[in-house]
C-alpha positions in Angstrom: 87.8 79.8 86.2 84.4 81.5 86.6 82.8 82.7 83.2 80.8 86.0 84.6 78.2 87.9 81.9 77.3 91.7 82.9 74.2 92.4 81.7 73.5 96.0 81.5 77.1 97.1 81.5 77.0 100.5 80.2 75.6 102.4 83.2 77.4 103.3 86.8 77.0 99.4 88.0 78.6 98.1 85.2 81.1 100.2 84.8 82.1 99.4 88.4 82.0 96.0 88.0 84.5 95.3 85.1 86.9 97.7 87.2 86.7 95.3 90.2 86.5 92.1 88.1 89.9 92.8 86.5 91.2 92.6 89.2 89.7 89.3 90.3 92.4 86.0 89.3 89.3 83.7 89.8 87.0 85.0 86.8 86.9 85.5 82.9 84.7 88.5 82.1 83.1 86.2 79.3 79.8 88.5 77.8 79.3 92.1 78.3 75.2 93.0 77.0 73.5 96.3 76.7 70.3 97.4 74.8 72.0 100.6 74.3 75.1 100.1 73.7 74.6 97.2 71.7 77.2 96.5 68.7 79.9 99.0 70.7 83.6 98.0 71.9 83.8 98.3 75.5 86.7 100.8 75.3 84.3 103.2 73.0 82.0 103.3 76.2 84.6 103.4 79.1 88.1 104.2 77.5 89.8 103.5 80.2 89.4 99.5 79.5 91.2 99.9 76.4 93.2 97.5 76.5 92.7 95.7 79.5 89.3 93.8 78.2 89.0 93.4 73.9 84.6 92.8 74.0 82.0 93.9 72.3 78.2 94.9 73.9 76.3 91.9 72.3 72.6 92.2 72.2 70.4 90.9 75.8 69.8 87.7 74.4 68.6 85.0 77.1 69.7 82.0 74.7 73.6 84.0 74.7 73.5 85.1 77.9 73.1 81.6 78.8 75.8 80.4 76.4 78.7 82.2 77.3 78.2 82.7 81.0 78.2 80.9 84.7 77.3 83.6 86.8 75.3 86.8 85.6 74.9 90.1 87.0 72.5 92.0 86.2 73.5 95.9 86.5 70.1 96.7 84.8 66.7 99.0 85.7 64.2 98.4 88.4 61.0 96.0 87.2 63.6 95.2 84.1 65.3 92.1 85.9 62.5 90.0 86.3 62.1 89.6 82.6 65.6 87.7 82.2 65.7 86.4 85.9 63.1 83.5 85.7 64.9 82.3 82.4 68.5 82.0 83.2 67.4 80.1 86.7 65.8 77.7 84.5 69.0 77.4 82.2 71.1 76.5 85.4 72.4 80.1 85.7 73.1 81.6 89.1 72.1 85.3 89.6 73.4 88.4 91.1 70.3 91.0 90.5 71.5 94.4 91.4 67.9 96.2 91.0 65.4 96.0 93.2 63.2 93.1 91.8 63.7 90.5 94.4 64.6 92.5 97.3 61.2 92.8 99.1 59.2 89.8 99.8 55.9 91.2 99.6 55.1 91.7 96.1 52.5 93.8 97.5 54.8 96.2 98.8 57.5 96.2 95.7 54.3 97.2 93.1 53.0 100.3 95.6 57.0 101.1 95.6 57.8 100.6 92.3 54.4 101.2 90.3 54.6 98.1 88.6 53.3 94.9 88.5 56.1 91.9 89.8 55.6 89.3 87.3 57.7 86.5 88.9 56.8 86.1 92.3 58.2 82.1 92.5 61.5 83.5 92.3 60.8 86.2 94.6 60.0 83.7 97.3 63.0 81.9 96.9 65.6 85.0 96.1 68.3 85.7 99.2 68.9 89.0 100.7 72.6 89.6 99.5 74.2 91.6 102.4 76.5 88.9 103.8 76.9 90.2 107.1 73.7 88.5 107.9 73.2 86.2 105.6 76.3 84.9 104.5 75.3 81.4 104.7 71.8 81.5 102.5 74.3 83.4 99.9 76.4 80.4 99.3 73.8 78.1 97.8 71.8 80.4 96.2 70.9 80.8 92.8 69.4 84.5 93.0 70.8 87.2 95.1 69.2 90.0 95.3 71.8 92.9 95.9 70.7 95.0 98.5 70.2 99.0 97.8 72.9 101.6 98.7 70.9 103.6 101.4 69.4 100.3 103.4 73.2 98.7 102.6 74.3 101.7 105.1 71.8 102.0 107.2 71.2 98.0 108.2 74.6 97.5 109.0 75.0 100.6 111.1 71.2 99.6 113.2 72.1 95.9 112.9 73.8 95.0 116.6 71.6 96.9 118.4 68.3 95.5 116.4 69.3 91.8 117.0 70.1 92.8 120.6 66.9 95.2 121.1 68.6 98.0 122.7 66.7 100.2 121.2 63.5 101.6 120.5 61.5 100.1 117.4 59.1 102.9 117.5 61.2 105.5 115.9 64.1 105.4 113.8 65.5 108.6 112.5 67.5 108.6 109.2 68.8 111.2 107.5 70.8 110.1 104.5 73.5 111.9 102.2 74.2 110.2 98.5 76.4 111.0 95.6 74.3 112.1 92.3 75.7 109.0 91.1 73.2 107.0 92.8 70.4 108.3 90.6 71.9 107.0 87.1 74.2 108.3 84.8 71.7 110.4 83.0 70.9 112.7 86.5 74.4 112.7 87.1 75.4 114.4 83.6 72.2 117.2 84.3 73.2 117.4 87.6 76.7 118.3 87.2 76.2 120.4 84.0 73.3 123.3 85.8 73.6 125.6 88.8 72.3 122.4 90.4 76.3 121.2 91.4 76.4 124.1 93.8 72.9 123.1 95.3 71.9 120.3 98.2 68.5 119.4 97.9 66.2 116.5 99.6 63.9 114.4 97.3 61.4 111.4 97.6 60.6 112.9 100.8 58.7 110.3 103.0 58.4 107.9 99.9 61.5 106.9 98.7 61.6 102.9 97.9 64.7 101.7 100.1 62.2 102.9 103.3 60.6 99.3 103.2 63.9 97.2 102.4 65.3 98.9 105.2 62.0 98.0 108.1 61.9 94.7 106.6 65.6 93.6 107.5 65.5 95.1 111.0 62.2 93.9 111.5 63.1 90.5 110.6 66.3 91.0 113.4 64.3 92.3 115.7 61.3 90.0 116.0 58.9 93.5 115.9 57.9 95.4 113.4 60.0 98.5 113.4 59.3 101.9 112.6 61.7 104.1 110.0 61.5 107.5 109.2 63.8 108.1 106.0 64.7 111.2 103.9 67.3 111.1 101.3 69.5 114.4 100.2 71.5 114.7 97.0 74.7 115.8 97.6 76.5 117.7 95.0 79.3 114.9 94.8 80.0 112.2 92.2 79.7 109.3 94.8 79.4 108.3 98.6 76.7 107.9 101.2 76.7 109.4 104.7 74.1 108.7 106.8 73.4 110.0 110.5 70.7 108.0 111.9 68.7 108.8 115.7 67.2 106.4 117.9 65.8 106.3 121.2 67.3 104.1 123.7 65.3 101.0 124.8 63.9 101.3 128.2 64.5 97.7 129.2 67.4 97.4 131.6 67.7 94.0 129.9 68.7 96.2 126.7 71.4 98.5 128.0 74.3 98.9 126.5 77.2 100.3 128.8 79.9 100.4 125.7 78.7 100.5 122.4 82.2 100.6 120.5 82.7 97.2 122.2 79.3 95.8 121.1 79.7 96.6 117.7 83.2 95.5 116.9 82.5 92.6 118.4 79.1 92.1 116.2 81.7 92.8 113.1 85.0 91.2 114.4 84.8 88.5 111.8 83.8 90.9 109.0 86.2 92.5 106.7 84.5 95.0 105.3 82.8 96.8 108.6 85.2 99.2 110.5 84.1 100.4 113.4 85.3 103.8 114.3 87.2 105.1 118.0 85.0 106.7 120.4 84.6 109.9 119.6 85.4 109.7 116.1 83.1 109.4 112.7 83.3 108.2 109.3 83.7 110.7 106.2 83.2 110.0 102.4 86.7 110.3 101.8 87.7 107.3 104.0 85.4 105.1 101.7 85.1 106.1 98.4 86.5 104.0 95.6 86.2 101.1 98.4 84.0 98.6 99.8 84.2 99.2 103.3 81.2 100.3 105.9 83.3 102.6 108.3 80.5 103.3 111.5 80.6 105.6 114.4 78.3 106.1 117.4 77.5 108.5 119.8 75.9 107.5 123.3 74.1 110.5 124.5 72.1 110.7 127.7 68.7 109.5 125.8 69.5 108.8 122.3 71.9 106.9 120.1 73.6 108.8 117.3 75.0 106.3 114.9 76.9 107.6 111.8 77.4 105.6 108.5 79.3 105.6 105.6 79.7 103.6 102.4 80.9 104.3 98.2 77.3 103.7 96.9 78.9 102.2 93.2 80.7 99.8 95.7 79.8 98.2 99.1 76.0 100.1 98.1 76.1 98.2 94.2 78.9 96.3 92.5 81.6 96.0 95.4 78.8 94.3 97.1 77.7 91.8 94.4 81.4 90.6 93.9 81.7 89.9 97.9 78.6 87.8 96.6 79.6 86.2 94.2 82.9 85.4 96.0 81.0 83.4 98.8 79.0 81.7 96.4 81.8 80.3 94.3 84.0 79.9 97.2 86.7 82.5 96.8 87.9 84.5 99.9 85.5 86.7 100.1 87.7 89.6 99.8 89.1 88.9 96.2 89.0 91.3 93.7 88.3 94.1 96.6 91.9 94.9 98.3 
């Protein structure tokens, strides 16, 4: 049995991650932690864990955290990670980091994204990408993951097959992205939902939005070439769910062609259990992923361009679904556990 500490439990993340763990045979939910909430039941926060898990938020102690836990995730603010991460590695603790403090490499890049100073760039180096269709076997062994974001989580595995094959052109990568308010926090969501706003759709961050580097740096590393993303993110008034429609160009290398791309990609994902690739012709929706934490993908081979539409539950395969398949490769558990 797996003893598994959430740190940072009261928000979105956390409160999707004690619904999937319950359901996991393999783990004790052994800590719950929150600045906010500290001192509160777990059933006063969420009621609907009345019940079904008797904690109480105890204060983001290291020394504790440390205690009572294997395996920490930590369901907390961007640039607020890397003040727990460094410690818990030291105390033998493996850890599943589902902001963005480890996810780009170049620290460089995080602090112009981010506005803020990365204060632990050893573990940066060593901290593996956490999207195990690709990485799968750097997950295993590692003792930091760093969960990947819900936008680049859609938009890598839809671009993936044809990045690693390079049928496509690097210059230009169009990608228009859909998300549920839920993907801003809790707080947005509330104001969102309680103004004129909830009738409204409305693009933000436009040209700047963080996930734009995570997203070039996978592809780039799978295609060998730096590779050009244009990205613009729209609110949609929905609680949760990310639909992206994404354009590229077609390579011009004969080598590249791709004369059935339904065949490519199922065969890229035929070993993956939470990829579906869709029929010709047809395309993923929210509704056939929400409250799941499947990646359903459909494409659309046009005369010069590929259309290629993703879809994904951003509070699952985009946050906490995600850092259980995680943390069910690293502890050896069939990776689906916990998720069907």
């Amino acid at each position: 049995m797996v003893n598994v500490g959430i740190v940072g439990v009261s928000g979105y993340t956390g409160q999707e991650l004690i619904r999937i763990l319950l359901n996991h045979p393999g783990i004790r939910i052994s800590g719950i932690f929150s600045r906010s909430s500290y001192g509160k039941s777990i059933s006063e926060i969420f009621p609907e864990f009345a019940s079904r898990l008797d904690l109480v938020c105890l204060k983001t102690d290291v020394k504790t955290i440390a205690e009572k836990c294997d395996v920490v995730f930590l369901a907390l603010p961007h640039t607020t990670s890397m003040e727990f991460v460094p410690q818990l590695v030291k105390a033998g603790k493996r850890v599943i980091d589902l902001s963005a403090d480890y996810r780009l490499k170049d620290f460089k890049v995080y602090e112009k994204f981010y506005h803020y100073k990365h204060k632990d760039k050893p573990n940066l180096k060593v901290a593996v990408y956490g999207l195990p269709e690709l990485y799968r076997a750097g997950i295993k062994n590692a003792k930091i993951i760093a969960n990947p974001g819900c936008y680049p989580t859609a938009a890598i595995l839809a671009l993936a097959p044809l990045a690693a094959l390079g049928a496509l052109d690097f210059s230009s990568i169009i990608i228009d992205a859909k998300s549920g308010v839920s993907g801003a926090g809790k707080k947005a969501t509330e104001e969102f939902f309680s103004s004129e706003d909830k009738e409204d759709f409305k693009s933000y961050k436009v040209g700047s939005h963080q996930h734009t580097p995570e997203i070039g740096q996978i592809l780039s590393k799978l295609a060998g070439k730096k590779v050009g993303i244009t990205f613009v993110p729209h609110l949609l008034p929905v609680r949760s769910g990310i639909l992206e429609t994404i354009y590229v160009r077609k390579a011009h290398s004969s080598k590249a062609a791709v004369k059935n791309l339904s065949v490519l990609y199922k065969k890229f994902y035929k070993k993956e259990p939470f990829v579906r690739i869709k029929a010709e012709g047809e395309f993923p929706r929210l509704k056939d992923v929400v409250g799941t934490n499947f990646c359903d993908i459909g494409i659309k081979d046009t005369p010069d361009n590929l259309i290629i539409i993703s879809a994904i539950d951003n509070l699952v395969k985009g946050a906490s679904g995600q850092a259980v398949q995680n943390m069910n490769i690293m502890y050896g558990f069939a990776e689906t556990t916990g998720l069907l």
